[in-house]
Residue frames as a rotation matrix with the C-alpha (Angstrom) as fourth column:
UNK 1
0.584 0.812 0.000 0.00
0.812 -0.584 0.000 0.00
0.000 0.000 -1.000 0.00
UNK 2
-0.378 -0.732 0.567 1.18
0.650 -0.646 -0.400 3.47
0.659 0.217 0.720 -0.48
UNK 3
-0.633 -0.041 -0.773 1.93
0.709 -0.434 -0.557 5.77
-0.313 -0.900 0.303 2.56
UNK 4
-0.945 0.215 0.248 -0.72
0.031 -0.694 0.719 8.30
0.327 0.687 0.649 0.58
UNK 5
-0.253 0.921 -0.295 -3.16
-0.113 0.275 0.955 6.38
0.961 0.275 0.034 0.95
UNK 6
0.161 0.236 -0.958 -2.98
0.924 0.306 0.230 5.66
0.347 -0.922 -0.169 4.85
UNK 7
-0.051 -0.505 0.861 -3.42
0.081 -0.862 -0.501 8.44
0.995 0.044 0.085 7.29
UNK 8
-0.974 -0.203 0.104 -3.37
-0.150 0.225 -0.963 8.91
0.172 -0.953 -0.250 11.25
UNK 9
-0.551 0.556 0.623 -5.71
-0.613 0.238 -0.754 7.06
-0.567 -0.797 0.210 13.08
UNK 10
0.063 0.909 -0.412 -6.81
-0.998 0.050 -0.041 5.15
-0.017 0.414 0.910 10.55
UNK 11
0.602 0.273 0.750 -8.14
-0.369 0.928 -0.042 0.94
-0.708 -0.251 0.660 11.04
UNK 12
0.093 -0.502 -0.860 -5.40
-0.881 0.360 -0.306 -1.39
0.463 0.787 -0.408 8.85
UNK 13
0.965 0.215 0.147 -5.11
-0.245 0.943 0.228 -5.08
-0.090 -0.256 0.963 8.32
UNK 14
0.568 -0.818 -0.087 -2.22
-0.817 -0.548 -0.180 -6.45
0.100 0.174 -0.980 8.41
UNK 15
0.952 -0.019 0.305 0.43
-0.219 0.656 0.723 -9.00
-0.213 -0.755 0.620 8.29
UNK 16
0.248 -0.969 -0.007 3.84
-0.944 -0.240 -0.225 -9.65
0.216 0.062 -0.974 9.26
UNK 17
0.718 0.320 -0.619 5.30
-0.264 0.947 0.184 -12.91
0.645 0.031 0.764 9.72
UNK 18
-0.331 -0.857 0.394 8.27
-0.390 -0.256 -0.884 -11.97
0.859 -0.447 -0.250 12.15
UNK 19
-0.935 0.141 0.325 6.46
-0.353 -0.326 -0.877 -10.80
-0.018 -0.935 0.355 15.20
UNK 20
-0.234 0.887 0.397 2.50
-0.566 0.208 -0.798 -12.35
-0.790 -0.412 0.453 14.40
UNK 21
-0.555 0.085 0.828 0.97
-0.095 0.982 -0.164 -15.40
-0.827 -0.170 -0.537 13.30
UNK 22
-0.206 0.978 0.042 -2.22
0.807 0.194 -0.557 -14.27
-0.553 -0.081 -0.829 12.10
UNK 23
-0.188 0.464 0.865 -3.85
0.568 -0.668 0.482 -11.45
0.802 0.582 -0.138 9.97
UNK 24
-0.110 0.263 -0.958 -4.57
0.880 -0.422 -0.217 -8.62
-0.461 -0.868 -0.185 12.99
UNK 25
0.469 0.498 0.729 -6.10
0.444 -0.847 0.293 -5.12
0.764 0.186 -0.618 12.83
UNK 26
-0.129 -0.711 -0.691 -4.17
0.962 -0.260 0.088 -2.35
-0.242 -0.654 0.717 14.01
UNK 27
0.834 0.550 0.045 -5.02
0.544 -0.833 0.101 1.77
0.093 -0.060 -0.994 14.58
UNK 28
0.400 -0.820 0.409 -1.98
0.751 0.038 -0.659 4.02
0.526 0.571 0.631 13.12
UNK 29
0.654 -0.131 -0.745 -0.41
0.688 -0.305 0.658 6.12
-0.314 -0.943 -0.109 15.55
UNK 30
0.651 -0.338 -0.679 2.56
-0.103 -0.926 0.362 7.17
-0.752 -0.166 -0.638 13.60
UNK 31
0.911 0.347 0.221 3.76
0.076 0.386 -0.919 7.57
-0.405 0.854 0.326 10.34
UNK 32
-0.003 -0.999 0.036 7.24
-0.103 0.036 0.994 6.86
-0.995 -0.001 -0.103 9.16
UNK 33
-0.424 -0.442 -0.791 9.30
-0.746 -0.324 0.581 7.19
-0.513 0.836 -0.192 5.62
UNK 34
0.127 0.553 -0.823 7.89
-0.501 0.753 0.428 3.48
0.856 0.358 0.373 4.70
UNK 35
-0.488 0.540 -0.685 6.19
0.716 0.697 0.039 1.96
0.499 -0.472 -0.727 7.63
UNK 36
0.198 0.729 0.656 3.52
-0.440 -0.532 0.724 3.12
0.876 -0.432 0.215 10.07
UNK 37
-0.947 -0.319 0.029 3.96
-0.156 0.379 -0.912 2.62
0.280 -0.869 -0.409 13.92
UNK 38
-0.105 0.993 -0.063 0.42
-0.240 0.036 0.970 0.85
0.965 0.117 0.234 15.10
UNK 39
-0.586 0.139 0.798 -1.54
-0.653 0.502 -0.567 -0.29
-0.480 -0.853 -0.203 18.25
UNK 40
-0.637 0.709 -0.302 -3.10
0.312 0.596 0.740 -3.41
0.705 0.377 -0.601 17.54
UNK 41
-0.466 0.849 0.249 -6.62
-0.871 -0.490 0.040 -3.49
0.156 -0.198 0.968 18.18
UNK 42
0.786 0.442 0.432 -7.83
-0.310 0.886 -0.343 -6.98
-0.535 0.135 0.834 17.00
UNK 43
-0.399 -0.657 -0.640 -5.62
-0.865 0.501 0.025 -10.27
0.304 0.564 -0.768 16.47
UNK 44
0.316 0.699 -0.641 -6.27
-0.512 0.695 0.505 -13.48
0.798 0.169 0.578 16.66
UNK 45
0.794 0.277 0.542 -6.05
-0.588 0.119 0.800 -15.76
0.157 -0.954 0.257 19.55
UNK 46
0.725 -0.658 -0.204 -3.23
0.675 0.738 0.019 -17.62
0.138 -0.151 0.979 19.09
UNK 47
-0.088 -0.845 0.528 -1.12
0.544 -0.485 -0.685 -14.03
0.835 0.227 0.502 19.01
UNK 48
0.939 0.340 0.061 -2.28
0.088 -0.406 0.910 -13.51
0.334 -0.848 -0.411 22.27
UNK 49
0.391 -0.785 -0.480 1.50
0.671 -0.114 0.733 -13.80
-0.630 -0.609 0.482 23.93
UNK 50
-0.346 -0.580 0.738 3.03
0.930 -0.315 0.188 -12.23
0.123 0.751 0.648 20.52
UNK 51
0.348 0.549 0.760 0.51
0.415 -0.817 0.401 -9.41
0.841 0.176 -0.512 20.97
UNK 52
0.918 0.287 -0.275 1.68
0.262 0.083 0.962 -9.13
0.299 -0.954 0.001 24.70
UNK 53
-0.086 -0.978 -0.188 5.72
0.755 -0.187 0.629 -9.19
-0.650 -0.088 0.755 24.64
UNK 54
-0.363 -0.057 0.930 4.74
0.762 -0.592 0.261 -6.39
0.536 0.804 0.258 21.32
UNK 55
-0.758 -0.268 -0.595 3.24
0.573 -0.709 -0.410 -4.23
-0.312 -0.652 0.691 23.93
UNK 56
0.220 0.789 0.574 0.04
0.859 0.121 -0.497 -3.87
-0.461 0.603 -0.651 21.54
UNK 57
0.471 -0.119 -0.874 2.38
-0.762 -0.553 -0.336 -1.77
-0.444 0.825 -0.351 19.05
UNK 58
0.140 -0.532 0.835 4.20
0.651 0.685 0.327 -2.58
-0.746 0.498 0.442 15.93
UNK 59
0.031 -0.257 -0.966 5.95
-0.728 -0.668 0.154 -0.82
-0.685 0.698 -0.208 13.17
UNK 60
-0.104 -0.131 0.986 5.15
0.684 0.710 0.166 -2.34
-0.722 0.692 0.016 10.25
UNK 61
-0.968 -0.248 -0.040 6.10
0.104 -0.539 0.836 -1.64
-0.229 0.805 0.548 6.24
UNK 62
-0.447 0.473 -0.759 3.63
-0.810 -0.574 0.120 -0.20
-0.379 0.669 0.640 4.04
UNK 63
-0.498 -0.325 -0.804 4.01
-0.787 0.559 0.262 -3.46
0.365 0.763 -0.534 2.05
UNK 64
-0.967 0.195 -0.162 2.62
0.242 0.897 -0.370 -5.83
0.073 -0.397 -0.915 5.01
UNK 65
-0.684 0.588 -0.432 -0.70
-0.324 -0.775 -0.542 -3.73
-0.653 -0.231 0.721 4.72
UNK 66
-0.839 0.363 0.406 -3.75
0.482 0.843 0.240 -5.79
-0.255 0.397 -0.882 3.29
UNK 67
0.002 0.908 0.419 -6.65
0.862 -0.214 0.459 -3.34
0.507 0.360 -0.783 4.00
UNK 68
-0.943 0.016 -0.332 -7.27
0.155 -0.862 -0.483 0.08
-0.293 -0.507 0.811 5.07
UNK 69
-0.228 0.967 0.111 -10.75
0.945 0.192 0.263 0.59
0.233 0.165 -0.958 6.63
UNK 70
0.152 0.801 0.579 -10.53
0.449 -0.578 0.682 3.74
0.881 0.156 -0.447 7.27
UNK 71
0.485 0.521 -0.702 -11.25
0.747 0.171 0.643 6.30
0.455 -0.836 -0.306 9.86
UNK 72
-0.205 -0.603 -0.771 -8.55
0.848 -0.503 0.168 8.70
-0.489 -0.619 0.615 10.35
UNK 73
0.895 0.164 -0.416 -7.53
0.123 -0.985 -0.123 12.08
-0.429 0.059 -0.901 9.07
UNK 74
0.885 -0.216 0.413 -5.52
0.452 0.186 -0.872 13.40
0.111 0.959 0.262 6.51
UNK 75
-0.229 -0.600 0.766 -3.88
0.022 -0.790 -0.613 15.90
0.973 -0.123 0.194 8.29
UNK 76
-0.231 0.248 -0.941 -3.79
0.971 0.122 -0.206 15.87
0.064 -0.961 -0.269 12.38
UNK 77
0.689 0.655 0.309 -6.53
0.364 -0.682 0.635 18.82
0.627 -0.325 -0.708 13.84
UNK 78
-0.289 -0.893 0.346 -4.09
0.303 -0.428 -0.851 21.48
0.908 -0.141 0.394 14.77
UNK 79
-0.060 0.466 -0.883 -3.49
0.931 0.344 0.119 22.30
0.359 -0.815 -0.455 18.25
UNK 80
0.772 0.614 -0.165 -4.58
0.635 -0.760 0.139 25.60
-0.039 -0.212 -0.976 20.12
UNK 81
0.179 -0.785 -0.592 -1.03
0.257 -0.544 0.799 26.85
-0.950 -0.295 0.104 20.04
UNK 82
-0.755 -0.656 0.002 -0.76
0.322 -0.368 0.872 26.37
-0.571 0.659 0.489 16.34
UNK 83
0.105 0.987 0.125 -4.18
0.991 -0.093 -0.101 27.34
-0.088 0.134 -0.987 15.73
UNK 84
0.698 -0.020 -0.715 -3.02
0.166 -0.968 0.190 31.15
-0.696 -0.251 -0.673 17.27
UNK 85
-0.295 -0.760 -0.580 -0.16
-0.236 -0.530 0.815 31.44
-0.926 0.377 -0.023 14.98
């Protein structure tokens, strides 16, 4: 997937075979040059320990990205400081 297309906060599927078993659903936090830093949200039950020692994040490439459902924002809602300037 291209990093265009994804933006903060938005719902991706994913998989990685390193660090999780399974297909898992994960809510973008922060965007890097060519990966995205996520919390998972939803994984399956066998990645219950994997999901656990991961701290429910994960930086994963563009590339391991299956679906993007949505949900975020193109641009993060500026805050009240840069709002005044």
């Amino acid at each position: 997937m291209n990093k265009e297309d994804i933006h903060l906060g938005d719902s991706l599927e994913c998989k990685v075979k390193e660090d999780m078993e399974k297909p898992f659903t994960g809510t973008v936090q922060k965007m890097y040059e060519n990966s995205a830093l996520l919390d998972i949200t939803d994984y399956a039950a066998a990645d219950k320990q994997n999901v656990a020692e991961l701290n429910f994040k994960i930086v994963i490439n563009f590339k391991a990205i299956r679906k993007n459902f949505g949900g975020g924002h193109a641009d993060p809602e500026p805050t009240a400081e840069e709002a005044e300037n």
